[in-house]
Jmol script that loads the backbone (N, CA, C; Angstrom):
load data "model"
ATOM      1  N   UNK A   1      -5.291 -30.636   9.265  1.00  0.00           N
ATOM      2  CA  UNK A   1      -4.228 -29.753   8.798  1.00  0.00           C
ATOM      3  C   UNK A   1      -4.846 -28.644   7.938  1.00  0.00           C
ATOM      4  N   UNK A   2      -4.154 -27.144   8.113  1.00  0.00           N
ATOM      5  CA  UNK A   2      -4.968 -26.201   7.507  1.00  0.00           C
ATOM      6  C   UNK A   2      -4.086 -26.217   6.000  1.00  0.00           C
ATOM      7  N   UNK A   3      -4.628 -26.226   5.127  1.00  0.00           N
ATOM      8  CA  UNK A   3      -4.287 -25.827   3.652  1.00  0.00           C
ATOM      9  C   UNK A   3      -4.044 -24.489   3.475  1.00  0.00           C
ATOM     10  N   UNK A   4      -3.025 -23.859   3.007  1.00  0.00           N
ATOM     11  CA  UNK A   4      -2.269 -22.547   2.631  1.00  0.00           C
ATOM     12  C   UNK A   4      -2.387 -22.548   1.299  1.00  0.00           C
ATOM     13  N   UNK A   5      -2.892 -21.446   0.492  1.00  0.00           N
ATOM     14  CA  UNK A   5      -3.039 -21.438  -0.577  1.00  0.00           C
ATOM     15  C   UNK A   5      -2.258 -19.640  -0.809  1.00  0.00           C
ATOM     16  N   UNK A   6      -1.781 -19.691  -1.977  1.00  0.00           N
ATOM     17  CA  UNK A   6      -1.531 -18.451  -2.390  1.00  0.00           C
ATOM     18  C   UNK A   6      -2.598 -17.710  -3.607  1.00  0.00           C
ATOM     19  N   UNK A   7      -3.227 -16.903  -3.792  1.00  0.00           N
ATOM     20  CA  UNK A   7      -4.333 -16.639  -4.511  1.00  0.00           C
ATOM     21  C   UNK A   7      -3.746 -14.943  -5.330  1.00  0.00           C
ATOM     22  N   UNK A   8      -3.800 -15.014  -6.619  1.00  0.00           N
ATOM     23  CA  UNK A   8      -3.709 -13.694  -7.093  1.00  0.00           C
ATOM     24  C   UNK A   8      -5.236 -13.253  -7.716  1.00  0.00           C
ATOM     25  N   UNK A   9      -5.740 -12.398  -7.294  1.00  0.00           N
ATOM     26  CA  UNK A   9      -7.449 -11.823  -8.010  1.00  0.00           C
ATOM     27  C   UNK A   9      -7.291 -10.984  -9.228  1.00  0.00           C
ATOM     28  N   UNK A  10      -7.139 -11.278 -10.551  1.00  0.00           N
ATOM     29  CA  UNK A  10      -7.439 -10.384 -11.296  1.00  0.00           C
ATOM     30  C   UNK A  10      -8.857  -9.439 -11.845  1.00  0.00           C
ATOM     31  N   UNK A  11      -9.743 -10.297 -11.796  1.00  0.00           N
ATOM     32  CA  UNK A  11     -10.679  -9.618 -12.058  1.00  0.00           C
ATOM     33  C   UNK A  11     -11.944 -10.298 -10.876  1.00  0.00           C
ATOM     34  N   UNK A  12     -13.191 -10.065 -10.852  1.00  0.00           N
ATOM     35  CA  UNK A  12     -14.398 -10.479  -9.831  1.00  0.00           C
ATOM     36  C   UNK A  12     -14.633 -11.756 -10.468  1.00  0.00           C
ATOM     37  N   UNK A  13     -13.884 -12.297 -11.747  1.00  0.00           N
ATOM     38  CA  UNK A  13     -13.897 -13.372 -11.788  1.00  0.00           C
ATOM     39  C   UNK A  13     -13.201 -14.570 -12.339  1.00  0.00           C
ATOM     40  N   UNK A  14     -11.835 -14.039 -12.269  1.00  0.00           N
ATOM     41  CA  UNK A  14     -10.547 -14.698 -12.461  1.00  0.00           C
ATOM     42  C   UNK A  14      -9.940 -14.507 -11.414  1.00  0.00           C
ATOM     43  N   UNK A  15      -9.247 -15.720 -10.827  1.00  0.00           N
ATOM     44  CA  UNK A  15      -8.375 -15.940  -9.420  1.00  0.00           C
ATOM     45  C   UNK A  15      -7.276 -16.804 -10.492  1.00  0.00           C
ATOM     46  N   UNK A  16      -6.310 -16.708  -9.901  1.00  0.00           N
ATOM     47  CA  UNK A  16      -4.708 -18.191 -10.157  1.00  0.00           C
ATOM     48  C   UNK A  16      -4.346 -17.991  -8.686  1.00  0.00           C
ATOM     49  N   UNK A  17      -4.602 -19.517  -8.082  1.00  0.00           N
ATOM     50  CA  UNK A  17      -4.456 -20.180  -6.988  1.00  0.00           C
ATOM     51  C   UNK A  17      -3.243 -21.275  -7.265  1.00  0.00           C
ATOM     52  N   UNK A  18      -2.143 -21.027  -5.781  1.00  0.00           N
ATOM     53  CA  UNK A  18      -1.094 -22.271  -6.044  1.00  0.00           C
ATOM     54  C   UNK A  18      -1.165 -22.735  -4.720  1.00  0.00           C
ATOM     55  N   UNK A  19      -1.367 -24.030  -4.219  1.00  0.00           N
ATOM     56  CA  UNK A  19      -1.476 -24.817  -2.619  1.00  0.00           C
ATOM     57  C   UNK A  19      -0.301 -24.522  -2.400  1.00  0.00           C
ATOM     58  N   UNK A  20       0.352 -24.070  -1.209  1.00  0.00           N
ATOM     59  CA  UNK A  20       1.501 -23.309  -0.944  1.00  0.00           C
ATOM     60  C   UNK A  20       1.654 -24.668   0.274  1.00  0.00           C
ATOM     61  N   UNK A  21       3.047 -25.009   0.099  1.00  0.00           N
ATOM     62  CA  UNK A  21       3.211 -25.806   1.362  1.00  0.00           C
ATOM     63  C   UNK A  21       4.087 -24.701   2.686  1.00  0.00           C
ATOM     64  N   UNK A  22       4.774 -23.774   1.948  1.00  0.00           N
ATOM     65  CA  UNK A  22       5.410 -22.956   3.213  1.00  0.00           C
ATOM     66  C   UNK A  22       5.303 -21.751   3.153  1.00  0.00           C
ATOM     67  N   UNK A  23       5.134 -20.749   3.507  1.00  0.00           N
ATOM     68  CA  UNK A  23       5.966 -19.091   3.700  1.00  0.00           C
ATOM     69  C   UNK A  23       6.911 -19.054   3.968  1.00  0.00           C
ATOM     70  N   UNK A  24       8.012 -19.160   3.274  1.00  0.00           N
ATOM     71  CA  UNK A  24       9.233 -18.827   4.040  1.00  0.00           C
ATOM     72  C   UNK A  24       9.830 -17.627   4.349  1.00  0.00           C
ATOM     73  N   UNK A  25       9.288 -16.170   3.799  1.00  0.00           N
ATOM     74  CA  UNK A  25       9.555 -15.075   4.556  1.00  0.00           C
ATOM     75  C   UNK A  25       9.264 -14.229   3.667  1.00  0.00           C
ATOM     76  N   UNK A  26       8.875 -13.188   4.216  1.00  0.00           N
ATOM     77  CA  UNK A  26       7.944 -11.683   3.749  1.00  0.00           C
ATOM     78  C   UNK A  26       9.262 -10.603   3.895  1.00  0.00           C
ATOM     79  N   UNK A  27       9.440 -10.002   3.371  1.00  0.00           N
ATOM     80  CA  UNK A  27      10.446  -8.551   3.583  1.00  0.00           C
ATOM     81  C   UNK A  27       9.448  -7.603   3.145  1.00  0.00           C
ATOM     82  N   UNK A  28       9.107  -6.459   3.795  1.00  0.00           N
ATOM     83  CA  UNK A  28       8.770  -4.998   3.482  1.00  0.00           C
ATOM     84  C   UNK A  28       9.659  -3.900   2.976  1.00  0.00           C
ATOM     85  N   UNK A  29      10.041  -3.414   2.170  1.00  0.00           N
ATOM     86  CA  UNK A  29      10.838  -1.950   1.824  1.00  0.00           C
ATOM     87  C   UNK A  29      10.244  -1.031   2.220  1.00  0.00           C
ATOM     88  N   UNK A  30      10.242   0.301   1.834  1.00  0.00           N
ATOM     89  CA  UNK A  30       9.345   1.508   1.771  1.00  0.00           C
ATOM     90  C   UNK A  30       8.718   1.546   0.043  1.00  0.00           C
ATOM     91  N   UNK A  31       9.538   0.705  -0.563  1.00  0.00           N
ATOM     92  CA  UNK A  31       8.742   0.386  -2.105  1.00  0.00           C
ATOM     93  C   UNK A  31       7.921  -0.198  -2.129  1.00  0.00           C
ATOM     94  N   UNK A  32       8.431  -1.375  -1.959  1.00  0.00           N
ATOM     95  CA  UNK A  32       7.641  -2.761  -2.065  1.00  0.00           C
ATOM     96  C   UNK A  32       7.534  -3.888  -1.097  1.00  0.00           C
ATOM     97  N   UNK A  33       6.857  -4.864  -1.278  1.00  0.00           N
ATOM     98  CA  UNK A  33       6.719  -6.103  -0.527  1.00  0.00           C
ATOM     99  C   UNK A  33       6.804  -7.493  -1.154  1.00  0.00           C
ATOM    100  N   UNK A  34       8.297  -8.289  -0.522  1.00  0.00           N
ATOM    101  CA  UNK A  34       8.227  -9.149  -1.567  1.00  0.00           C
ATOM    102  C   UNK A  34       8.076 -10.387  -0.129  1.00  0.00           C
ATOM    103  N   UNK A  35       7.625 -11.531  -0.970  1.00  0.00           N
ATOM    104  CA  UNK A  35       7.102 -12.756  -0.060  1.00  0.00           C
ATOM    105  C   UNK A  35       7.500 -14.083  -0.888  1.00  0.00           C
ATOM    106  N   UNK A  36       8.605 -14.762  -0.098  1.00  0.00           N
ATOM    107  CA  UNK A  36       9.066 -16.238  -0.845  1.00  0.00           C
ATOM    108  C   UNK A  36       8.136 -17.016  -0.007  1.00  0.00           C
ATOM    109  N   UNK A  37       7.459 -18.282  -1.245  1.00  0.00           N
ATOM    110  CA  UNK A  37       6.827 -19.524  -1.044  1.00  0.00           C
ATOM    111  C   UNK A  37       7.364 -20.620  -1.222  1.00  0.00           C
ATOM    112  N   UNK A  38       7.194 -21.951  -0.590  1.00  0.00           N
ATOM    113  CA  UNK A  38       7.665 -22.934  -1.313  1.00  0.00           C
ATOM    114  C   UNK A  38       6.366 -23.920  -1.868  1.00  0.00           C
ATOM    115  N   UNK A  39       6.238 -24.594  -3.255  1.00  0.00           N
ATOM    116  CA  UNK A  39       5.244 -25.360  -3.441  1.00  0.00           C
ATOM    117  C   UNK A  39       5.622 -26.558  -4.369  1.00  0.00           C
ATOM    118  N   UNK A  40       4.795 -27.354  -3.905  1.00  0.00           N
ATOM    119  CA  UNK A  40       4.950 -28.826  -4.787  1.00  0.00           C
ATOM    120  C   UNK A  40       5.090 -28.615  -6.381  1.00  0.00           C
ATOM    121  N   UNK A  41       4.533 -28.168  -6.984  1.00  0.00           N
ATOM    122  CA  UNK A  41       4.037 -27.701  -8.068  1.00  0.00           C
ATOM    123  C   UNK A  41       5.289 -27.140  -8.344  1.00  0.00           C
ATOM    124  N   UNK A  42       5.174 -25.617  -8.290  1.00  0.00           N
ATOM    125  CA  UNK A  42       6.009 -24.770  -8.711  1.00  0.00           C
ATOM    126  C   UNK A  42       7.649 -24.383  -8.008  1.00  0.00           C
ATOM    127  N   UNK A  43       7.911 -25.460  -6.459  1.00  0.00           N
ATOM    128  CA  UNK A  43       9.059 -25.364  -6.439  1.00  0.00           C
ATOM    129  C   UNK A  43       9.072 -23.787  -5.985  1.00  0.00           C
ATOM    130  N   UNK A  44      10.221 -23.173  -5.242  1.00  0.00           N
ATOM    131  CA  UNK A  44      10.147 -22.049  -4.036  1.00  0.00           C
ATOM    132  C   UNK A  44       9.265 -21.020  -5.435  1.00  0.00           C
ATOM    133  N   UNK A  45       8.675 -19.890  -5.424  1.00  0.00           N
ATOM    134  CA  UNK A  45       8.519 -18.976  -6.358  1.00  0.00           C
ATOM    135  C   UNK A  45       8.616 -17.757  -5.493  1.00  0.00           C
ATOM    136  N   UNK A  46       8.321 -16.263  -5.822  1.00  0.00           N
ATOM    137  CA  UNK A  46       8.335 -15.372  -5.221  1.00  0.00           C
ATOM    138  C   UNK A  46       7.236 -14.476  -5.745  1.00  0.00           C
ATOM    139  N   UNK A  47       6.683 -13.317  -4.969  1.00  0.00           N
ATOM    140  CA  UNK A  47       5.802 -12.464  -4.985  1.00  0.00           C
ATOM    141  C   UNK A  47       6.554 -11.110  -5.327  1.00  0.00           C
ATOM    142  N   UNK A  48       5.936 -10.215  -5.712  1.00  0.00           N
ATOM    143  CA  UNK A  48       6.572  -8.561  -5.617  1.00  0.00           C
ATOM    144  C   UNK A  48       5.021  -7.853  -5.738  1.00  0.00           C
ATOM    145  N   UNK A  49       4.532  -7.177  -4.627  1.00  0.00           N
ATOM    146  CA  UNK A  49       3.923  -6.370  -4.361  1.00  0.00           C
ATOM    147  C   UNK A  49       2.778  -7.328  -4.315  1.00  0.00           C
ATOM    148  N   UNK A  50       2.154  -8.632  -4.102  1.00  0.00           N
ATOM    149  CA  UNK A  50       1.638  -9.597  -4.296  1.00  0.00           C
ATOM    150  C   UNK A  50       1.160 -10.195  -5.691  1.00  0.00           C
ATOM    151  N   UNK A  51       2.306 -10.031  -6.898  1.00  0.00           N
ATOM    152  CA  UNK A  51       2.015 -10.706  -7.886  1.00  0.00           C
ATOM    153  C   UNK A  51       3.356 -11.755  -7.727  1.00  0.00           C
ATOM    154  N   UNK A  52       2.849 -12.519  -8.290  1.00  0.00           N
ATOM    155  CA  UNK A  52       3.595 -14.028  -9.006  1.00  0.00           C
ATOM    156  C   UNK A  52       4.813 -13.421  -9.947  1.00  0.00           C
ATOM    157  N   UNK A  53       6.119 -13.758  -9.792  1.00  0.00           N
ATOM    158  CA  UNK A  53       7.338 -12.888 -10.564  1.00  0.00           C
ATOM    159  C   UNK A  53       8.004 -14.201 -10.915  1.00  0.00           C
ATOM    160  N   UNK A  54       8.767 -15.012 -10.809  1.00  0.00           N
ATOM    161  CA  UNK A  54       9.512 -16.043 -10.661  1.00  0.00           C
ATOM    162  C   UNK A  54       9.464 -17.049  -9.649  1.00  0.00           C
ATOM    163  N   UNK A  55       9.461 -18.448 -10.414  1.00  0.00           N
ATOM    164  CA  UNK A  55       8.999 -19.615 -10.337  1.00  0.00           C
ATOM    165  C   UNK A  55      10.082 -20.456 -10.412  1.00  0.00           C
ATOM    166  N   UNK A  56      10.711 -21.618  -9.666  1.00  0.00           N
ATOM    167  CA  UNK A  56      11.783 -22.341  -9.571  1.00  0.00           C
ATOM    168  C   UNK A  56      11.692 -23.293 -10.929  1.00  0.00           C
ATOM    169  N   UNK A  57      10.449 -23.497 -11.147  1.00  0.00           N
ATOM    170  CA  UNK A  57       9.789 -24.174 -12.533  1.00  0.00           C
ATOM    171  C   UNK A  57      10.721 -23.447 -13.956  1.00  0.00           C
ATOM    172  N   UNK A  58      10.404 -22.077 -13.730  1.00  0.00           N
ATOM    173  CA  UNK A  58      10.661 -21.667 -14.884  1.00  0.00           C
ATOM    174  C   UNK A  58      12.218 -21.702 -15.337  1.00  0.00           C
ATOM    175  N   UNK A  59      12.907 -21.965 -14.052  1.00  0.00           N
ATOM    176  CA  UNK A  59      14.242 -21.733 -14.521  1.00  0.00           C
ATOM    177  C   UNK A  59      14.840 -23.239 -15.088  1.00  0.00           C
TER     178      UNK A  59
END
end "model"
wireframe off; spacefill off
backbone 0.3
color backbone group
């Protein structure tokens, strides 16, 4: 089974990695790009422009 990971790069040597069990869907605007995940951990969260915004955790 392939492992899905979601990865944000801040610097050449800071990554925050979450094992993503799903994609559940990408939308494009002409703004932005947002992308819902679902994960063990953090429960569905969402992306905006590929950063980390909200977390099912946090609520």
């Amino acid at each position: 089974m392939l492992d899905l990971w979601y990865s944000e790069y801040h610097t050449k040597d800071v990554r925050f990695s979450i094992k993503v069990q799903e994609h559940i869907v990408t939308e494009q605007t002409k703004y932005q790009r947002i992308d819902f995940f679902k994960s063990d951990t953090f429960g569905t969260f969402f992306t905006l422009d590929g950063l980390m915004m909200v977390t099912e955790k946090d609520e």
